[in-house]
C-alpha positions in Angstrom: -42.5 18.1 54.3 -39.8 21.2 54.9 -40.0 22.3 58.9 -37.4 25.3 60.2 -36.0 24.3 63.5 -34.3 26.2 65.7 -31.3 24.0 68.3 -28.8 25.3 69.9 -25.3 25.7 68.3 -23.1 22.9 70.5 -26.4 20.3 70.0 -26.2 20.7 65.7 -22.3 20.7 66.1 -22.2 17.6 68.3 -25.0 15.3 65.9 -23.1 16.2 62.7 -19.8 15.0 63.7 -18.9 12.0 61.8 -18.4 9.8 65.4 -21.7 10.8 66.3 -20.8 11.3 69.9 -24.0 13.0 71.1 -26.1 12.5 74.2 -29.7 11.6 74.8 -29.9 14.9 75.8 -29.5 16.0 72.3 -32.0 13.5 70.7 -34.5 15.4 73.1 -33.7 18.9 72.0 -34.1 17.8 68.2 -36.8 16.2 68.9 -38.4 19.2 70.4 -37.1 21.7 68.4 -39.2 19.5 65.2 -41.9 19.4 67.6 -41.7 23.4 67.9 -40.9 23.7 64.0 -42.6 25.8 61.5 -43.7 23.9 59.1 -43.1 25.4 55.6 -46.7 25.2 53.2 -46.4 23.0 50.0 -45.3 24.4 46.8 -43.4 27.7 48.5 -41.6 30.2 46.9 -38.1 31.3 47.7 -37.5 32.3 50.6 -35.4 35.2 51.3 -33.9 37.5 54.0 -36.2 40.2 53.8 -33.5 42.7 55.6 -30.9 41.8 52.8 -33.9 42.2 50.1 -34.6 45.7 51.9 -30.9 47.0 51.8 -30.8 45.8 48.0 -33.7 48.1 47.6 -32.4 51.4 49.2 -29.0 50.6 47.0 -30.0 50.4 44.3 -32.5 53.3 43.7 -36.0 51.6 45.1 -35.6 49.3 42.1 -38.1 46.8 43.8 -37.5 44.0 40.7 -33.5 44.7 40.9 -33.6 44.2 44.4 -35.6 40.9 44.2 -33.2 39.5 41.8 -30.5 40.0 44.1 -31.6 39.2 47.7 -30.0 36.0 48.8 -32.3 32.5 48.8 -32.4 31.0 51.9 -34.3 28.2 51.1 -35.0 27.2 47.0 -38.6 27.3 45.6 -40.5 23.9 45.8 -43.0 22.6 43.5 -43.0 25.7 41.2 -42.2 26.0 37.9 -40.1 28.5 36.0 
């Protein structure tokens, strides 16, 4: 299972330190922010950043294919084959 959260800045920094110094406080934020996630369906495709994917497509001359090959992945494909 793949679910976007969404946690403050100063929580992710603190629980990826290598000490691990981070407070209760924190556990509860991550554990609401999984709570609040979105949960991503099985077998996706790529995700992308559709503004980036629409800027590509004004660039280069409403080439909607050109502009899908360039758009940046946000997240790989899962489950689907090539």
């Amino acid at each position: 299972m793949q679910i976007v959260i969404d946690i403050p800045e100063d929580t992710h920094e603190r629980i990826t330190r290598p000490d691990r110094l981070f407070t209760d406080n924190d556990i509860n934020k991550v554990c609401w922010a999984v709570y609040n996630g979105t949960v991503l369906p099985e077998d996706h495709g790529r995700l992308i950043d559709a503004d980036k994917l629409w800027d590509a497509y004004h660039e280069l001359d409403y080439d909607f294919y050109e502009a899908l090959d360039v758009a940046p992945t946000i997240l790989e494909a899962t489950g689907v084959e090539e």
